[in-house]
ZATOR-408696 format. One record per residue (C-alpha): x, y, z. Coordinates in steps of 0.001 Angstrom, whole numbers, plus 500000, padded with zeros to 6 digits. Example, Ala and Ser with C-alpha at 12.3 -4.5 7.8 and 13.67 -1.06 7.14 Angstrom:
512300495500507800/513670498940507140/
//
This chain:
820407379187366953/823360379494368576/824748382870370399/827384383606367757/825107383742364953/822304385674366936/825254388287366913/825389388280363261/822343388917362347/822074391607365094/825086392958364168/824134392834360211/820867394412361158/822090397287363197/824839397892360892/822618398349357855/819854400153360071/822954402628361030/823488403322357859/820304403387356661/819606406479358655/822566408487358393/821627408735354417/824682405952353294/824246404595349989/824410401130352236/822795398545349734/823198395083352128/821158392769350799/819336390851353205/819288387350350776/823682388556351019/823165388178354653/820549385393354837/823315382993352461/826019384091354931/824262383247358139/823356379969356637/827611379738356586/827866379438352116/830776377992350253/833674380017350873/833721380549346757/830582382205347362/831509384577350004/834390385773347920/832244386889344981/829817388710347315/832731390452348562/833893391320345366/830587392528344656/830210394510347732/833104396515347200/832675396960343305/828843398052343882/830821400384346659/828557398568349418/831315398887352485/828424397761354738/828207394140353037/831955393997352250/832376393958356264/829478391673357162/831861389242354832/835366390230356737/836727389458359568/836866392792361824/840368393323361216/840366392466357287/837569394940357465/839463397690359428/841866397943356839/839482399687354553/840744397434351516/839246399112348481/836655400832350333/835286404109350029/835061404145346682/838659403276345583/837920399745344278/839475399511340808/836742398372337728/837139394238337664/836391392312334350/836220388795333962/836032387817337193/836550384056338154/836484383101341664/837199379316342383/834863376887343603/837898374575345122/839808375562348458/843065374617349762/844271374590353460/845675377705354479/848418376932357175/847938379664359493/851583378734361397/853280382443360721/849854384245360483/848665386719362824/847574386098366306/844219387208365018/844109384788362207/845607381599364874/842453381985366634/840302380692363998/840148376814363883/839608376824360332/841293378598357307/841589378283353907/842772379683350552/840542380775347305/841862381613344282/839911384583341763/841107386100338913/839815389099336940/841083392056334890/841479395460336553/840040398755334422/843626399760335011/844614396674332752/845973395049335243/845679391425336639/844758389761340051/848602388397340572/850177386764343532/854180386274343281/853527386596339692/851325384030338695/847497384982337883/845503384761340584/844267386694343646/844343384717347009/841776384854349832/842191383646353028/838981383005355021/838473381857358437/835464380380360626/835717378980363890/833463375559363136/831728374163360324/828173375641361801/830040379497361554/830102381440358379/833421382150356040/834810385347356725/837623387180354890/840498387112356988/843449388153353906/843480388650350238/846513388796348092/847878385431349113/849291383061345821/
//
């Protein structure tokens, strides 16, 4: 196992232990983290995501983020708007990381997945108007996991 991942799980397990004792409704699944240590399909780590933060799990939601997508708090703490139909795409595109953040550059890989879903608000995922919800993830090799770097991109 290489350092990195020994991290991870370290990191996964202290985080949820954390929790765990201060009382936090915390529900990180360990078969959530098992998938992601085994680095899933980036499809994949999208809908656990979405799951996370719709079963108001912030724990899991940042296991699946990068630190600074997960700094940002997005719909956390128990603002996450009701989704319906979700539909999170199996394909991903090449996310050119040229005008990104420094943060995102130092990631050797990145790419784009597309979801869609209806909001309880009755409002759509959208990105410059067209349906869909972009997600960039990141990952330094092919042996690391997908994080969540970004969402809203088209």
């Amino acid at each position: 196992m290489r350092p990195h991942r020994v991290v991870l799980v370290a990191t996964a397990a202290l985080t949820a232990a954390a929790l765990g004792a201060c009382g936090s409704p915390s529900s990180t699944s360990p078969d959530v983290v098992d998938r992601h240590v085994a680095s899933q399909p980036a499809g994949d780590v999208v809908r656990d995501y979405l799951d996370a933060v719709q079963g108001d799990d912030p724990a899991t939601a940042a296991l699946l983020s990068t630190p600074g997508f997960a700094a940002q708090g997005v719909w956390q703490d128990g603002e996450a708007p009701d989704l319906d139909d979700v539909d999170v795409s199996d394909t991903t595109t090449p996310y050119d990381t040229t005008w990104s953040s420094e943060d995102l550059k130092a990631y050797a890989q990145a790419v784009n997945v597309q979801a869609t879903y209806t909001a309880d608000d009755g409002g759509t995922g959208t990105a410059g108007g067209e349906p869909g919800w972009g997600y960039v993830l990141v990952r330094h090799s092919d042996a690391d996991p997908w994080l969540i770097a970004s969402a809203g991109q088209g």
